[in-house]
N, C-alpha and C positions, 0 to 999 in steps of 0.2 A: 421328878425333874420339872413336872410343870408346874409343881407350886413353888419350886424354887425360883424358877426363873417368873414368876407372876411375882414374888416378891423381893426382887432382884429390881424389876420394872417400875414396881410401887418406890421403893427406894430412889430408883435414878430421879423417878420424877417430882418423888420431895426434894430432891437434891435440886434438880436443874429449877422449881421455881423458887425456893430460898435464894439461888444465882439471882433469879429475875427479877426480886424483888428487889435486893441488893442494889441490882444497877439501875433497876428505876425510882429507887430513893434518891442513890445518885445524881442522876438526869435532872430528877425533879427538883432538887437543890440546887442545880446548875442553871435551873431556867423555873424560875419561881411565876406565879401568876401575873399579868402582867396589867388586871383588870380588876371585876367586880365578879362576884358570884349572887346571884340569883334563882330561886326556886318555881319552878312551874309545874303545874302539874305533878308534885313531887317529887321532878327531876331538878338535878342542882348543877346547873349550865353556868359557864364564866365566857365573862361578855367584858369586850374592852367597850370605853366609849369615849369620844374625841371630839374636842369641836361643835361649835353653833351651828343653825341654819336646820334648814330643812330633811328632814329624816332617811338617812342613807345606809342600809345593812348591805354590807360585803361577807359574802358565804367563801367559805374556800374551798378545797376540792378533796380528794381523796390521800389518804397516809399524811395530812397535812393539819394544821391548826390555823389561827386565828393569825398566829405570828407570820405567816406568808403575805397577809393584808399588811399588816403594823410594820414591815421591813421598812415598806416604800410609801406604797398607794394611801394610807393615810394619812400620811403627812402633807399629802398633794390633794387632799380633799377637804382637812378639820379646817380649811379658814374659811368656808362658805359652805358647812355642809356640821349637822350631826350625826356622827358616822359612828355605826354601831356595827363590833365585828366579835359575829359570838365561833366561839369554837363548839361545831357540828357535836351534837348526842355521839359519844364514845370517844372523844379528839381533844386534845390538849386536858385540860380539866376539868371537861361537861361529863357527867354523866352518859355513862351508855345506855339504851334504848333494848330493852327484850328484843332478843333476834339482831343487835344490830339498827332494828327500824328501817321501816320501808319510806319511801321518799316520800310518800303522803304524809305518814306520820313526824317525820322531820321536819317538813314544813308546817304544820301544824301547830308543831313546837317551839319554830323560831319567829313563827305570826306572835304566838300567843307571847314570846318572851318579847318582842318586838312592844304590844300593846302593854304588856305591866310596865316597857319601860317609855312608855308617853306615847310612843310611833303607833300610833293607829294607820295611819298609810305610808308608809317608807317607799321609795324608791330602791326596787331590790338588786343587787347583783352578784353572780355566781359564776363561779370560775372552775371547767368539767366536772368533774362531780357536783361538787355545790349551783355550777349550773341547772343539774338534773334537779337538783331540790331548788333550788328558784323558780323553773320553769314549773313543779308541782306546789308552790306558794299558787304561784298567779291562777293554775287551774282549780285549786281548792281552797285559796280563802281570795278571792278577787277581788271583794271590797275592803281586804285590808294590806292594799298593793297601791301603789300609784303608779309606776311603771315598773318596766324589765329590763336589766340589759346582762347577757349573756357574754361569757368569755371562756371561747373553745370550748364547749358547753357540749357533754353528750347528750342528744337530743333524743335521739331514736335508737334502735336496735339496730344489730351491726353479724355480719357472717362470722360462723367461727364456734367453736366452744370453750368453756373454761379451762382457765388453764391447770394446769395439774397443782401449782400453788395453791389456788385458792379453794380449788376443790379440797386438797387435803386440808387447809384453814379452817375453811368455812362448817367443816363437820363435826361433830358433837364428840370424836376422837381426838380429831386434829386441836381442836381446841385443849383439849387436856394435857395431850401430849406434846404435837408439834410446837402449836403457840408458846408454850416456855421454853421449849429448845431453841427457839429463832429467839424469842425474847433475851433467854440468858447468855446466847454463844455466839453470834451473828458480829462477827469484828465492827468495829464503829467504820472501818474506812470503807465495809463494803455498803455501808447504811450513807453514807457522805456520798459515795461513788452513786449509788441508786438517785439519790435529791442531784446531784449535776447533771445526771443524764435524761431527768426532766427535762430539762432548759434546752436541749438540742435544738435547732443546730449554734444556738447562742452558748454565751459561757454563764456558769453563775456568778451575779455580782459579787463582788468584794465584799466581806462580810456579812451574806447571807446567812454559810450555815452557823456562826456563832449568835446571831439572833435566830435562827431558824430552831438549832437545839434539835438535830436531823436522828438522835437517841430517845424524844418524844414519840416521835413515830413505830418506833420498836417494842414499846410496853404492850403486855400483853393485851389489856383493852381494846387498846389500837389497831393492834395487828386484829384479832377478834373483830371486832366491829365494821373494821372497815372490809375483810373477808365477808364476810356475811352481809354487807351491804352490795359488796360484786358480786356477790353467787347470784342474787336477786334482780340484780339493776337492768340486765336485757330483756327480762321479761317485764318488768315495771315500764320502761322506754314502750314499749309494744303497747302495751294498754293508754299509756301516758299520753304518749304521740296522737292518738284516736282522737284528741279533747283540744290539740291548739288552735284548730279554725274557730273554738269558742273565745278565744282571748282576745278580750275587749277592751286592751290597753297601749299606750306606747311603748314599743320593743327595738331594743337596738341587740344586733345580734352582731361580735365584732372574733373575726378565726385567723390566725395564719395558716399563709396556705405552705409552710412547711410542716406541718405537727403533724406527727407521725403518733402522736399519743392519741388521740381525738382527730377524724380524719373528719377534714371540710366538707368535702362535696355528700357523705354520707350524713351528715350532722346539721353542720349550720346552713347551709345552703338549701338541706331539705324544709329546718325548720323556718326557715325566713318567706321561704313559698307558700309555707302552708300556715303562719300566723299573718291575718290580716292585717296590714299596715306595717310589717316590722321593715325594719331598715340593715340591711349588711354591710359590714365593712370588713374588707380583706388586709390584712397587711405584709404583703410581699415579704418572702423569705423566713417570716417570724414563726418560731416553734410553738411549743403548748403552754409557753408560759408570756402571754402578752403583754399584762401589768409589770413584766422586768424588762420586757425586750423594748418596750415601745410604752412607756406607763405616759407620754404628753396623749399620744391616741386615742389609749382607754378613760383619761380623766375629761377629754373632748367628748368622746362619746357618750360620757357617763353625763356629762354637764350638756348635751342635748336631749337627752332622754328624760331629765328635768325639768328642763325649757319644754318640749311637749306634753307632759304630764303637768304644767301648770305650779311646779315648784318654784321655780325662777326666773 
């Protein structure tokens, strides 16, 4: 019986990722490249880029791509700005990073695609997760940063433990088996429903999720990658956090103080204390997604943090 049902197992799970594959050729057809592809370090990363001016990379955050920047906040940026938005090692159609990749290592990688693509010092901005990987740009390549700005940005380490999700994810099991189950069976409405419940306590705009393409997020890689990048990320924060009194740049750190995703006062408020010079901005009522609730705020703060870094 136990080799039966051993290849009973083997079976479901050629079964369930030929499903996944399926529906992420699908997707992928539905929402084609919307940029360039690029090779570094022999990883092959796709990078939108927009607009003149002065070198601007927008990072995005977790279960997300490049296309949460390109909805809106681009278009509010390309008339005075060269604005490069690469989708993160493992997200939209970059390449994924062994183990997912640690926030060093991701910044590393989008320095380095930053510099093949002219921007030796960009103006960087990261949006919670992609926060955490900005905030480890500026600690680990510093002279190839001109400033920071942070949105809802997990800074630090936080109480709590993983959640049983990403535990099962993030494991060398769960990845074989789980991952193609959620991949191939996961109804699109409860993957739609997941992306609105972002934007709490706001609504998602009109037309988000058909540029958004919220069945991206579902591919195995994805799911992969970005699990293993949260099993990692509080103890990364921990060590990370150690290194911001050394940052020796201008930082705009901008949170609402409704986000229930990325809590403020444990986050941005710690880290605005403790980077020398950074500047806060709160914005009453706004959830975890500020560049939709409030995008004149962040494009304000984003075009000061330019002005003090000597771009404009």
């Amino acid at each position: 019986m136990g080799r039966v049902a051993a290849a009973l197992a083997l079976l479901a799970s050629f079964g369930l990722t030929a499903c996944a594959a399926s529906r992420e050729a699908a997707t992928r057809a539905a929402n084609p490249p919307q940029g360039q592809f690029v090779t570094v370090g022999g990883h092959r990363l796709h990078v939108v880029v927009a607009g003149q001016g002065p070198d601007l990379v927008l990072i995005h955050g977790a279960s997300g791509s490049g296309r949460d920047m390109t909805f809106d906040l681009v278009g509010r940026l390309s008339d005075r700005y060269r604005v490069i938005v690469p989708d993160r090692p493992g997200f939209g159609y970059s390449d994924a990073l062994p183990g997912g990749g640690t926030l060093a290592q991701q910044a590393e990688l989008l320095a380095d695609l930053a510099v093949e693509l002219g921007a030796d010092r960009p103006l960087v901005v990261g949006h919670s997760y992609g926060g955490s990987v900005a905030l480890a740009w500026a600690v680990h390549r510093p002279e190839n940063v001109a400033g920071l700005v942070t949105l809802a940005a997990a800074s630090h380490p936080w109480e709590g433990d993983l959640s049983l999700f990403y535990r099962v994810t993030s494991s060398a099991v769960g990845r074989v088996v789980a991952v193609p189950a959620i991949a191939a069976l996961v109804p699109a409405d409860t993957v739609n429903g997941m992306v609105e419940g972002v934007f709490a306590p706001q609504s998602e705009p009109e037309g988000y999720a058909e540029h958004f393409g919220p069945l991206m997020s579902a591919s195995r890689k994805t799911l992969a990658a970005n699990a293993q990048q949260r099993a990692t990320l509080k103890d990364e924060l921990a060590a990370q956090s150690r290194q911001y009194p050394a940052i020796d740049m201008p930082v705009e750190v901008l949170h609402g103080d409704a986000d229930r995703t990325v809590w403020l006062d444990i986050h941005s408020r710690a880290l605005s204390r403790e980077v020398p010079g950074a500047r806060l901005t709160v914005l009453p009522g706004v959830g975890h997604m500020p560049h939709h609730a409030d995008p004149e705020a962040v494009v304000s703060v984003i075009d000061r943090a330019a002005a003090r870094a000597g771009l404009r």
